[in-house]
C-alpha positions in Angstrom: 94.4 -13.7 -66.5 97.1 -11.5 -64.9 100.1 -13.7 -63.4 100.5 -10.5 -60.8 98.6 -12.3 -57.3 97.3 -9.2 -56.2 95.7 -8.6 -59.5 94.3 -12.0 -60.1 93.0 -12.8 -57.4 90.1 -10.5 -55.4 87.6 -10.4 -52.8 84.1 -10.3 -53.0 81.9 -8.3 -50.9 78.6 -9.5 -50.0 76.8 -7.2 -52.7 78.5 -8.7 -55.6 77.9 -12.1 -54.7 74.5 -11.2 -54.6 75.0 -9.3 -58.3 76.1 -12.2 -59.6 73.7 -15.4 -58.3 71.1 -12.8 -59.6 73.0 -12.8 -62.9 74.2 -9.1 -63.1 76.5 -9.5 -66.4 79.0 -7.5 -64.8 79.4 -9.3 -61.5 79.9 -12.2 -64.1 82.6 -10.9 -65.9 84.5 -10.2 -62.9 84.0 -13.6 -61.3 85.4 -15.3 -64.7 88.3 -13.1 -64.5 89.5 -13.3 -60.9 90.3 -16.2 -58.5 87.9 -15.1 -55.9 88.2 -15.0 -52.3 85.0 -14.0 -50.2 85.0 -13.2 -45.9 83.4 -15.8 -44.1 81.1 -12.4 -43.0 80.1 -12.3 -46.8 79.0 -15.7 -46.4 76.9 -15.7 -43.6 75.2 -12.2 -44.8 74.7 -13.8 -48.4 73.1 -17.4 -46.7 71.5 -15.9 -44.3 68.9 -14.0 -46.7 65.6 -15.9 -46.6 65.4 -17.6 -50.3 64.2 -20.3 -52.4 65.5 -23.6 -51.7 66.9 -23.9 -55.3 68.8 -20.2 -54.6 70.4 -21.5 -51.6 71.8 -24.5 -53.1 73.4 -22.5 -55.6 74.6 -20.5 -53.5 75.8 -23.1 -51.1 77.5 -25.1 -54.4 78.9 -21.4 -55.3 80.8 -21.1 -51.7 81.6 -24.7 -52.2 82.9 -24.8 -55.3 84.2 -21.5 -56.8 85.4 -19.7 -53.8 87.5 -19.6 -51.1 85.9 -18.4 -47.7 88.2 -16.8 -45.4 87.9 -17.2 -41.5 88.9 -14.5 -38.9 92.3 -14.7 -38.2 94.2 -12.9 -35.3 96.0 -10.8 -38.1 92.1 -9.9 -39.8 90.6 -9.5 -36.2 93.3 -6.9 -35.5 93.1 -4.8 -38.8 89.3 -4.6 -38.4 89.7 -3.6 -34.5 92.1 -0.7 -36.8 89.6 -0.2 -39.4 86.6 0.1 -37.2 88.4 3.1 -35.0 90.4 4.3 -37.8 87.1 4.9 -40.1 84.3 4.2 -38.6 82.9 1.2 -40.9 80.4 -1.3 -39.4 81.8 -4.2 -37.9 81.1 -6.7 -40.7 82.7 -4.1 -43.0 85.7 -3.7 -40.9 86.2 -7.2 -40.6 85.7 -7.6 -45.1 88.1 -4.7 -45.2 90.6 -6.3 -43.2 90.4 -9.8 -45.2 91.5 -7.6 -48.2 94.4 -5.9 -45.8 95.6 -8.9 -44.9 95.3 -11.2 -48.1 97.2 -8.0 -50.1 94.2 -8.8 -52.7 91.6 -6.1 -54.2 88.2 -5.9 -52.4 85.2 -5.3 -54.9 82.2 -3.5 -54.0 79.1 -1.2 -54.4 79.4 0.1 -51.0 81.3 3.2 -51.5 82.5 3.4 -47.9 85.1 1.0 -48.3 86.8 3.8 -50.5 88.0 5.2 -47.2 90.2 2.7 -46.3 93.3 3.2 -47.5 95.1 0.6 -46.5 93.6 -1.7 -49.1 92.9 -1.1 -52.8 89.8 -0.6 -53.5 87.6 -1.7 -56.7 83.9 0.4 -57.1 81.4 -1.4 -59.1 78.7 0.4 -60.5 75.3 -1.0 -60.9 
């Protein structure tokens, strides 16, 4: 693992999360790689899909256990209030963005739009 913080550590978007529970070997490289960080959005988007009970509790041991969920700080509210005007993202992706912004960490993702914020560094993965 890279000793570099910005480099070891990165934050998830919902859709990787979501890669990975459904065992996606590339999502689970990445998550042995990194210490992941995830938006407390990314949380409530991945648990509030309707799933088996077994699911959720993996998912729920996941956010527990291997994560660290990130509330909405003044600092994030402000960079998504930015990000949302700046580039027009959805509100749940301005606020992800801005958890990246403002942890200085990469943000994974398959949603392309995130490339247009350049403010953060930006990781595409490919399904």
């Amino acid at each position: 693992m890279n000793n570099d913080f910005s480099l070891s550590n990165i934050l998830l978007d919902s859709n990787i999360i979501i890669y990975f529970m459904s065992g996606n070997l590339r999502a689970v490289e990445i998550i042995e790689d990194y210490f992941l960080h995830a938006s407390i959005i990314s949380q409530i988007e991945t648990l509030g899909f309707h799933m088996p009970d077994a699911e959720t509790s993996s998912l729920l041991s996941f956010f527990d256990n291997e994560i660290s969920v990130q509330s909405i700080s003044d600092d994030i509210k402000n960079k998504a209030i930015y990000i949302k005007r700046e580039y027009k993202l959805k509100t749940a992706d301005s606020i992800i963005a801005a958890t990246a912004w403002s942890l200085n960490i990469p943000l994974i993702s398959a949603d392309k739009d995130f490339s247009k914020v350049k403010e953060i560094t930006f990781l595409q993965f490919e399904v």
